[in-house]
Short mmCIF file of the C-alpha atoms (twelve columns), coordinates in Angstrom:
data_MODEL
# 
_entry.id   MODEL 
# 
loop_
_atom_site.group_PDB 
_atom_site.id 
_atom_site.type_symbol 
_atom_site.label_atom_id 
_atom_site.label_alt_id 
_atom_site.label_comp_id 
_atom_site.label_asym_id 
_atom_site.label_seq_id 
_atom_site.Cartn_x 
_atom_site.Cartn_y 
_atom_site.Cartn_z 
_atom_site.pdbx_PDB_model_num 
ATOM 1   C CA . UNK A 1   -19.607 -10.299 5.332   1 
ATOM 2   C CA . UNK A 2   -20.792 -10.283 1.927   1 
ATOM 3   C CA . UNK A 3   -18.608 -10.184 -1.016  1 
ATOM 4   C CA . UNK A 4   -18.689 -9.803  -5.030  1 
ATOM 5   C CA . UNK A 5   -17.184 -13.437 -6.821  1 
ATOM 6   C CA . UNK A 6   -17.034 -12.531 -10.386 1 
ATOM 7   C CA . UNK A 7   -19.482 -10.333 -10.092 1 
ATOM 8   C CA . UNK A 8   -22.234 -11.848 -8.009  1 
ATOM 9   C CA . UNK A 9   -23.031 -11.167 -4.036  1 
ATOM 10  C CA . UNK A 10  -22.782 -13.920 -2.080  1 
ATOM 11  C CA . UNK A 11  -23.702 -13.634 1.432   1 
ATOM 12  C CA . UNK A 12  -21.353 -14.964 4.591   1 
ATOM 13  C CA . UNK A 13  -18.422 -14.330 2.380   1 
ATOM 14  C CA . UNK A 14  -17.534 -18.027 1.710   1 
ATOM 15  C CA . UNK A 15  -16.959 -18.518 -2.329  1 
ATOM 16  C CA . UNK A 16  -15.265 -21.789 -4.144  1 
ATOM 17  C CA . UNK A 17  -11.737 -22.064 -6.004  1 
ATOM 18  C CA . UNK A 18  -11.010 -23.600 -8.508  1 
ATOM 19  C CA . UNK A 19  -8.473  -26.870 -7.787  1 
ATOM 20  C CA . UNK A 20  -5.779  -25.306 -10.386 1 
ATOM 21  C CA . UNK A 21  -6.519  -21.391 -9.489  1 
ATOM 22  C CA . UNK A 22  -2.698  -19.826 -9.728  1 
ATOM 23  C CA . UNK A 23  -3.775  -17.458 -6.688  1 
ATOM 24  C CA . UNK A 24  -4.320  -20.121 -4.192  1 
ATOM 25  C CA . UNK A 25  -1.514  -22.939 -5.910  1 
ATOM 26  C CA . UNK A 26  0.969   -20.366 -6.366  1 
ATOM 27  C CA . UNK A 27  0.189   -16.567 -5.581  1 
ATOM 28  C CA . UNK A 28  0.058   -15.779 -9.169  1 
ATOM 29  C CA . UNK A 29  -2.298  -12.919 -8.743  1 
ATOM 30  C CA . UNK A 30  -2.780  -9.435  -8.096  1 
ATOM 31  C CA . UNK A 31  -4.845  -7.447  -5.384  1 
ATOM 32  C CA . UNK A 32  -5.526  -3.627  -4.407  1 
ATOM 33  C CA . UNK A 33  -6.321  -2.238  -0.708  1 
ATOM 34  C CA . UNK A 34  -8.310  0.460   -1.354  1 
ATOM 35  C CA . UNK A 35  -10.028 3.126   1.265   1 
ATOM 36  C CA . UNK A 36  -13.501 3.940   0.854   1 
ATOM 37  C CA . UNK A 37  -15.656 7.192   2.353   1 
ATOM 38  C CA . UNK A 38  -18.610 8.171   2.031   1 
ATOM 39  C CA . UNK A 39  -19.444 4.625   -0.243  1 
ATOM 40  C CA . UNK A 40  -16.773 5.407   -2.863  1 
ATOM 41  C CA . UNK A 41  -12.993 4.143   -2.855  1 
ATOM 42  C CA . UNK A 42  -10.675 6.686   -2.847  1 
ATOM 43  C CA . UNK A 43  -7.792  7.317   -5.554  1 
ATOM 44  C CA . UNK A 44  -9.968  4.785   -7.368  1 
ATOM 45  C CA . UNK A 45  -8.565  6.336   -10.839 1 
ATOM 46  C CA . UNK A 46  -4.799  5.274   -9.619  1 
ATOM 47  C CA . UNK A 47  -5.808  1.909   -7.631  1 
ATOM 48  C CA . UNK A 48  -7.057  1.036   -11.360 1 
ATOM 49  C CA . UNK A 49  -4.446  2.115   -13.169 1 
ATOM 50  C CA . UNK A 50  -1.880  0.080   -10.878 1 
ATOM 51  C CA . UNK A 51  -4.377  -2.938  -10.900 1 
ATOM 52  C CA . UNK A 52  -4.203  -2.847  -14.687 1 
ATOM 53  C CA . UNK A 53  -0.058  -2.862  -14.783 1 
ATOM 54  C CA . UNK A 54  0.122   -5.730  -12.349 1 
ATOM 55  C CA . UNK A 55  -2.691  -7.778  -14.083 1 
ATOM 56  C CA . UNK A 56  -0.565  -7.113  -17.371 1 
ATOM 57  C CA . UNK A 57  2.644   -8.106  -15.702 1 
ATOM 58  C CA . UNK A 58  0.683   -11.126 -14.400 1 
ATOM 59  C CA . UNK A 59  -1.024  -11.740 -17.207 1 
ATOM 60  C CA . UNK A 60  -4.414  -11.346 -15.762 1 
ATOM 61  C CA . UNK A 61  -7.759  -9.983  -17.448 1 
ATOM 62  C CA . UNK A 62  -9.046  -7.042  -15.515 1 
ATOM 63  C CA . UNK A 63  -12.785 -7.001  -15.445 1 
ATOM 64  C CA . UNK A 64  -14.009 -3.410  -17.291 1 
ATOM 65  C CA . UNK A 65  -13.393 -0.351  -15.398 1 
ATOM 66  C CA . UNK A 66  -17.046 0.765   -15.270 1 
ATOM 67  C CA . UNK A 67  -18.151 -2.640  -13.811 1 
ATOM 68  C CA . UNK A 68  -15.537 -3.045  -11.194 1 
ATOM 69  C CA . UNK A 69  -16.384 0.312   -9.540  1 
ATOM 70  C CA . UNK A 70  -19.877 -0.533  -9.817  1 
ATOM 71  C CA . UNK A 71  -19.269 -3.840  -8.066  1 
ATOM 72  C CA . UNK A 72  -17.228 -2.077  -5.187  1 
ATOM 73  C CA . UNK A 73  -19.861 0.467   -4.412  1 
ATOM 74  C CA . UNK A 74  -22.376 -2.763  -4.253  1 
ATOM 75  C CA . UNK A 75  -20.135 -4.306  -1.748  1 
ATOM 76  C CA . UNK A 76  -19.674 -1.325  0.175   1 
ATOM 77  C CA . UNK A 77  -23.310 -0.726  0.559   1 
ATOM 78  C CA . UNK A 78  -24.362 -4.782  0.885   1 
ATOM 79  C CA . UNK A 79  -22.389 -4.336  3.646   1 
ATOM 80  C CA . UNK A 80  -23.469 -0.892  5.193   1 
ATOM 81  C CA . UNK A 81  -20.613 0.704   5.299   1 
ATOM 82  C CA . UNK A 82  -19.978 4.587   5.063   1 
ATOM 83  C CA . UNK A 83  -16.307 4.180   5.316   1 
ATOM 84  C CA . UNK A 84  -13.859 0.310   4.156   1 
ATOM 85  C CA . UNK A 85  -11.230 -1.403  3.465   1 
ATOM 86  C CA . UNK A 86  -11.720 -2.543  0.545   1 
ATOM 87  C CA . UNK A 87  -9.844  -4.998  -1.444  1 
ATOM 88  C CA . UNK A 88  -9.577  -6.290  -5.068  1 
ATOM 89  C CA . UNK A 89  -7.879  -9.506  -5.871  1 
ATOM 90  C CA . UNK A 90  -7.802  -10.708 -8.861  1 
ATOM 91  C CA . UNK A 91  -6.774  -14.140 -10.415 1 
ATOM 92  C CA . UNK A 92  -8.459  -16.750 -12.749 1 
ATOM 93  C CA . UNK A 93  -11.536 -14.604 -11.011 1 
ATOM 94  C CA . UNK A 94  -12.212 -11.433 -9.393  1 
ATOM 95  C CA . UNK A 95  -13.064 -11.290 -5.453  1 
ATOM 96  C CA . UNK A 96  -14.167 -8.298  -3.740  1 
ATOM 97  C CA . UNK A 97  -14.749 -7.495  -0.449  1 
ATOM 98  C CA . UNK A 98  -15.168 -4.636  2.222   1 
ATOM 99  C CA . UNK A 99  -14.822 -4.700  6.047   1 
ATOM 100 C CA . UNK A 100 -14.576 -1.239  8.732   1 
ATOM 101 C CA . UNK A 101 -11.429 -0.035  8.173   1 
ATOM 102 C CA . UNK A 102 -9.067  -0.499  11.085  1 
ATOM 103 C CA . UNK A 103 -8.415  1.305   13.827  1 
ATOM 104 C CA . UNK A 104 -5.386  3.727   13.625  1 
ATOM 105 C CA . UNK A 105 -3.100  2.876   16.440  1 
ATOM 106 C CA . UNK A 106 -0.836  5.271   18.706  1 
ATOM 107 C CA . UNK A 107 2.686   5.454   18.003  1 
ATOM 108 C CA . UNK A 108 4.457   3.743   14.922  1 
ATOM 109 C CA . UNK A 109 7.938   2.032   15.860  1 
ATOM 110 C CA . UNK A 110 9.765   0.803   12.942  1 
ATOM 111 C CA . UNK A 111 12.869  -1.071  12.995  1 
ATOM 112 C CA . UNK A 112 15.577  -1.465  9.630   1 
ATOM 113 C CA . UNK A 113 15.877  -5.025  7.501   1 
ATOM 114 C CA . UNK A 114 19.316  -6.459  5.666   1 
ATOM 115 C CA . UNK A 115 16.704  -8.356  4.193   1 
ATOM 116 C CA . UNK A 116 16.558  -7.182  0.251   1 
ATOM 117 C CA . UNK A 117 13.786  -6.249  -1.954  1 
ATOM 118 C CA . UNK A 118 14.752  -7.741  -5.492  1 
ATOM 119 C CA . UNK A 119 14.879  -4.793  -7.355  1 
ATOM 120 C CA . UNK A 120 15.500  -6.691  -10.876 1 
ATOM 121 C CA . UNK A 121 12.569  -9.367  -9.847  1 
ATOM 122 C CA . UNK A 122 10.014  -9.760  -12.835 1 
ATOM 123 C CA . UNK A 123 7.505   -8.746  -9.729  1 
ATOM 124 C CA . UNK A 124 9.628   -5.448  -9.051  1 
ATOM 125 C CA . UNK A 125 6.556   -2.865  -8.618  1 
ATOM 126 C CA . UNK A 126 3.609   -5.426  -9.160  1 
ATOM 127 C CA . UNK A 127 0.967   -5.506  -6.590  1 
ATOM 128 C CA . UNK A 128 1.312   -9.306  -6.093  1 
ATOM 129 C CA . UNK A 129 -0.879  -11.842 -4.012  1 
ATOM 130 C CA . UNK A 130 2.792   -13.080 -3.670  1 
ATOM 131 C CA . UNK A 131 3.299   -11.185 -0.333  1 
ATOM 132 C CA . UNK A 132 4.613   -14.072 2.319   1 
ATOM 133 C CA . UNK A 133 7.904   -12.671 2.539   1 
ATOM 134 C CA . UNK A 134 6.725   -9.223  3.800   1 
ATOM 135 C CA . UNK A 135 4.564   -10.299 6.412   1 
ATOM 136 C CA . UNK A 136 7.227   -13.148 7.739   1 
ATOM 137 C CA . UNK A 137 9.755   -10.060 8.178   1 
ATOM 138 C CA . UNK A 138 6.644   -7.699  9.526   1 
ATOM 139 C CA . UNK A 139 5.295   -10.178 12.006  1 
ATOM 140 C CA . UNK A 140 8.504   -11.656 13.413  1 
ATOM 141 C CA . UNK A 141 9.807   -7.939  13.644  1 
ATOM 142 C CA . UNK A 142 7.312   -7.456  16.670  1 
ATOM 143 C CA . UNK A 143 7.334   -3.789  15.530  1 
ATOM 144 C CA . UNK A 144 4.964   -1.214  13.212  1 
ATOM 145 C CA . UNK A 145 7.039   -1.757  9.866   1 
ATOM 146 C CA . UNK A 146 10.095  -3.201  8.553   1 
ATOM 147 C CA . UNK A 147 11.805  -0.570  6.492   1 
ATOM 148 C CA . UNK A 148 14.074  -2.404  3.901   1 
ATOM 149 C CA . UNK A 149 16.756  -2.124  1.222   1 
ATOM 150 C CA . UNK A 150 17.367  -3.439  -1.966  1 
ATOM 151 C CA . UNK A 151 19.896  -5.513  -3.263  1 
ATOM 152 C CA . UNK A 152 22.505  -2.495  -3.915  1 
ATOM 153 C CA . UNK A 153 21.680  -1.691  0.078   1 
ATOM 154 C CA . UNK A 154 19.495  1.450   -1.373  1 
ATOM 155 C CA . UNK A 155 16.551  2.584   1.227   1 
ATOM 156 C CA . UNK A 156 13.545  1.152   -0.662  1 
ATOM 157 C CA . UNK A 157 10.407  0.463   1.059   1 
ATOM 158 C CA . UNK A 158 8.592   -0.544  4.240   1 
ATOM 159 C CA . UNK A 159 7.111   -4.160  4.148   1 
ATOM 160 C CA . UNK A 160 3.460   -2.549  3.764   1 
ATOM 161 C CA . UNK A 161 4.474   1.168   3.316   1 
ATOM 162 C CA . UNK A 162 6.441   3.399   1.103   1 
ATOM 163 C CA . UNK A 163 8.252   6.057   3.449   1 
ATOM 164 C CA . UNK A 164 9.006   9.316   3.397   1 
ATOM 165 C CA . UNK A 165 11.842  11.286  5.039   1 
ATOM 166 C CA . UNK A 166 13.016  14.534  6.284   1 
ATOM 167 C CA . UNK A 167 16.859  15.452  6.261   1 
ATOM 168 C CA . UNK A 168 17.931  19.059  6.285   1 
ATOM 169 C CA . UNK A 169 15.032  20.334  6.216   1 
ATOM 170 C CA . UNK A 170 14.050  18.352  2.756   1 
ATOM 171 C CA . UNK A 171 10.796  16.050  1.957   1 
ATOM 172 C CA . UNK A 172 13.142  13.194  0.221   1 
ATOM 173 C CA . UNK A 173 11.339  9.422   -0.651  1 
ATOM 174 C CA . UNK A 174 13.396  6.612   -2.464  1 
ATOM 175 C CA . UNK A 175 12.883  6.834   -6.233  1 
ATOM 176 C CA . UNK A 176 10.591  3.960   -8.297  1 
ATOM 177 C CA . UNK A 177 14.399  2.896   -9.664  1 
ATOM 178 C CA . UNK A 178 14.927  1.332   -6.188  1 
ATOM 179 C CA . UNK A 179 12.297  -1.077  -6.791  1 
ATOM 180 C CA . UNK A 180 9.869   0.501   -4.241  1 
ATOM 181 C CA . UNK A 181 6.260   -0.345  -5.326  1 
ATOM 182 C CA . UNK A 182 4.397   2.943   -6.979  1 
ATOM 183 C CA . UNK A 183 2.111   3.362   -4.060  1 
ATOM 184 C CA . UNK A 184 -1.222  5.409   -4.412  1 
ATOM 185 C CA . UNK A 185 -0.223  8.041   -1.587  1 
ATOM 186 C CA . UNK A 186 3.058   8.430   -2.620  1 
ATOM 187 C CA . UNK A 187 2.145   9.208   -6.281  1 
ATOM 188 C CA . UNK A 188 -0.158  11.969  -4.079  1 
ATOM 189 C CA . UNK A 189 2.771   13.247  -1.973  1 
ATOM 190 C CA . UNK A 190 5.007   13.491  -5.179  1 
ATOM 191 C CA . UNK A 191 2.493   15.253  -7.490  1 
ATOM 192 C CA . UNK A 192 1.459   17.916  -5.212  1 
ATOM 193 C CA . UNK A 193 4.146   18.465  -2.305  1 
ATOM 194 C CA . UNK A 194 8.437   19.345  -3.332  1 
ATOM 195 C CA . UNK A 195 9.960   15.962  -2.873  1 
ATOM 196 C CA . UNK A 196 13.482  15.115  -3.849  1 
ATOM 197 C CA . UNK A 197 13.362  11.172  -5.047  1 
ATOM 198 C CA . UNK A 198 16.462  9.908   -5.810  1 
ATOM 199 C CA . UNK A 199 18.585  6.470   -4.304  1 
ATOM 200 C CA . UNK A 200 20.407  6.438   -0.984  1 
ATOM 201 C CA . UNK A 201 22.406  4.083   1.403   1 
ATOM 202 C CA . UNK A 202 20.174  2.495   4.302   1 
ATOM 203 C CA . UNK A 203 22.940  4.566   6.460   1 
ATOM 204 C CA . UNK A 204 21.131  7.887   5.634   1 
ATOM 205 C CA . UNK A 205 18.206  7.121   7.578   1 
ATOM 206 C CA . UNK A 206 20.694  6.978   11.458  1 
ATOM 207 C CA . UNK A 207 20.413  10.315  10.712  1 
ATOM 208 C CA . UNK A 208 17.395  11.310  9.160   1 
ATOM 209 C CA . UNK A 209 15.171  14.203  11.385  1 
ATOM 210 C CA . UNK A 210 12.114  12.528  10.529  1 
ATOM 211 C CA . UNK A 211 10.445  9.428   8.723   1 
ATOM 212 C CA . UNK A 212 7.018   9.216   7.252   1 
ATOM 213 C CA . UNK A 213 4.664   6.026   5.829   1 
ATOM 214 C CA . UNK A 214 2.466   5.874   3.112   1 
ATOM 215 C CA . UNK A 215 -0.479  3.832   2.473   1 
ATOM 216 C CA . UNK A 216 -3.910  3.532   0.914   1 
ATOM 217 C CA . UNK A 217 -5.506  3.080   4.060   1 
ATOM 218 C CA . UNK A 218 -3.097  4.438   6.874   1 
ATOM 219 C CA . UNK A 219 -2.500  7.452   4.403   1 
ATOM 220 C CA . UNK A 220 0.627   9.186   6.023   1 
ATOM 221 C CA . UNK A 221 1.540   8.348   9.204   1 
ATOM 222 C CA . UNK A 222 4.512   9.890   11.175  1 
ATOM 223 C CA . UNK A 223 6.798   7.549   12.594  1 
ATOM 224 C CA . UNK A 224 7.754   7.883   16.318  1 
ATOM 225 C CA . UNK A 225 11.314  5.511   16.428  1 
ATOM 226 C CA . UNK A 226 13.318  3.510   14.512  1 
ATOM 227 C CA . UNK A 227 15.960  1.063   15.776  1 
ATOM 228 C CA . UNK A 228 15.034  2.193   18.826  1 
ATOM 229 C CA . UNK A 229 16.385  5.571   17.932  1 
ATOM 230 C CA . UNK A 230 13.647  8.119   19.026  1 
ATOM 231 C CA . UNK A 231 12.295  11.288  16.418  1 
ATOM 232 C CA . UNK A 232 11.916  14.291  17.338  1 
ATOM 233 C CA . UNK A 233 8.186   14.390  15.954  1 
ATOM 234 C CA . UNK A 234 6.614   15.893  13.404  1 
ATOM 235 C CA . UNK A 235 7.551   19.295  12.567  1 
ATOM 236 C CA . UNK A 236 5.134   21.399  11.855  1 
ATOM 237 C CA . UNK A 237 5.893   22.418  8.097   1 
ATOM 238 C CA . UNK A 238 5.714   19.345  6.980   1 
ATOM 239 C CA . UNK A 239 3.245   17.652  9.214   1 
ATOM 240 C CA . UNK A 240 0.129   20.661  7.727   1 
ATOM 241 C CA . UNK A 241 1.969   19.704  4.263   1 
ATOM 242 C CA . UNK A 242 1.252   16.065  4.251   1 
ATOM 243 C CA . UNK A 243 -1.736  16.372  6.271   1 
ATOM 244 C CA . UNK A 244 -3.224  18.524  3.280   1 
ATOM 245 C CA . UNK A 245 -2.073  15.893  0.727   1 
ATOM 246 C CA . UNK A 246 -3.963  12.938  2.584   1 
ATOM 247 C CA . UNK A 247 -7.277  14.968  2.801   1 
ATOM 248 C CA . UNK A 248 -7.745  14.997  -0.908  1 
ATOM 249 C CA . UNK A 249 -8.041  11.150  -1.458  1 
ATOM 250 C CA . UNK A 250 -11.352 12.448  0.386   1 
ATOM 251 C CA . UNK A 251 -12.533 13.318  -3.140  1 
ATOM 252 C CA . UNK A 252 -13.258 10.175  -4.727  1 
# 
């Protein structure tokens, strides 16, 4: 693998820390997980934009927008890659790299969390390096995702996902007041499809008709059961809906 450190290629991917970097000591920094096709990251205009908020929150310089997508497309092709996952963290320096995205999987199987998202946390909506908690709750779940509420037991996010669901025959997906983070695809879904945000009890979703997640890289993703409750699948109207929203990140 090569990646960009501040800037510069360095081959085999291995780069040096600072002792007292925040990232490493105490997760004080922010990162992006961008898709790339064709060479270019997609949604790179709103992966920058939310960089730039959690950098702010974080108090963080972001390097200038022109160089940073310059420096991704460099990584993309050091690497010869058509299509990445590419990420951007960024602390006391900037790190870059790009690997073949992932394989989608079959089925996702997603299982509910008392386990609260902190909606009044200083980190509410930040895209932090601070992510331990998730992936302790996604890993020991053995399942997909982990969808989880917030403190006021509103529906508010998956551990890597926003969500989407269908109840009588509506597109709803919790509201940014829940504390969900302002993913890329959702900001998609919500600009271009009807989608009723608003805050609801983690009861709604026993009997919700069906449940979609959102990513950079998974895009939208139907999902198959949750709490071992099966779906009845994708219906149709909204399945050639949301499959039309997730083909235009293909203009980067």
């Amino acid at each position: 693998m090569i990646v960009s450190w501040n800037d510069r290629l360095i081959e085999g991917g291995e780069f040096s820390l600072p002792v007292s970097d925040a990232v490493f000591l105490r997760g004080e920094g922010a990162f992006e997980t961008i898709r790339a096709e064709g060479g270019e990251p997609c949604l790179w205009t709103q992966h920058h934009a939310r960089l730039c908020f959690s950098a702010k929150k974080l108090g963080l310089v972001v390097p200038g927008r022109a160089v940073l997508l310059d420096t991704i497309r460099r990584v993309i092709a050091a690497n010869h890659l058509e299509s990445a996952r590419v990420r951007v963290t960024l602390g006391e320096g900037c790190l870059i790299s790009a690997e073949p995205l992932p394989e989608e999987g079959g089925e996702i199987h997603v299982v509910t969390s008392s386990c609260p998202v902190n909606e009044r946390s200083p980190l509410a909506q930040v895209k932090s390096t601070s992510y331990a908690e998730n992936m302790i709750l996604l890993r020991e779940s053995g399942f997909d995702e982990v969808i989880r509420p917030n403190t006021r037991g509103e529906i508010c996010e998956a551990c890597i996902s926003n969500l989407f669901f269908v109840k009588d025959g509506v597109l709803h997906t919790p509201s940014l007041k829940t504390g969900c983070l302002p993913g890329v695809m959702r900001q998609e879904v919500v600009q271009h499809l009807e989608v009723q945000e608003g805050e609801w009890p983690m009861e709604v979703l026993d009997s919700v008709d069906e449940i979609w997640l959102s990513n950079a890289l998974r895009r939208l993703r139907p999902v198959a059961s949750i709490d071992g409750r099966e779906l009845s699948g994708p219906s149709t109207k909204f399945a050639d809906a949301l499959s039309r929203v997730s083909g235009r990140d293909s203009s980067c």
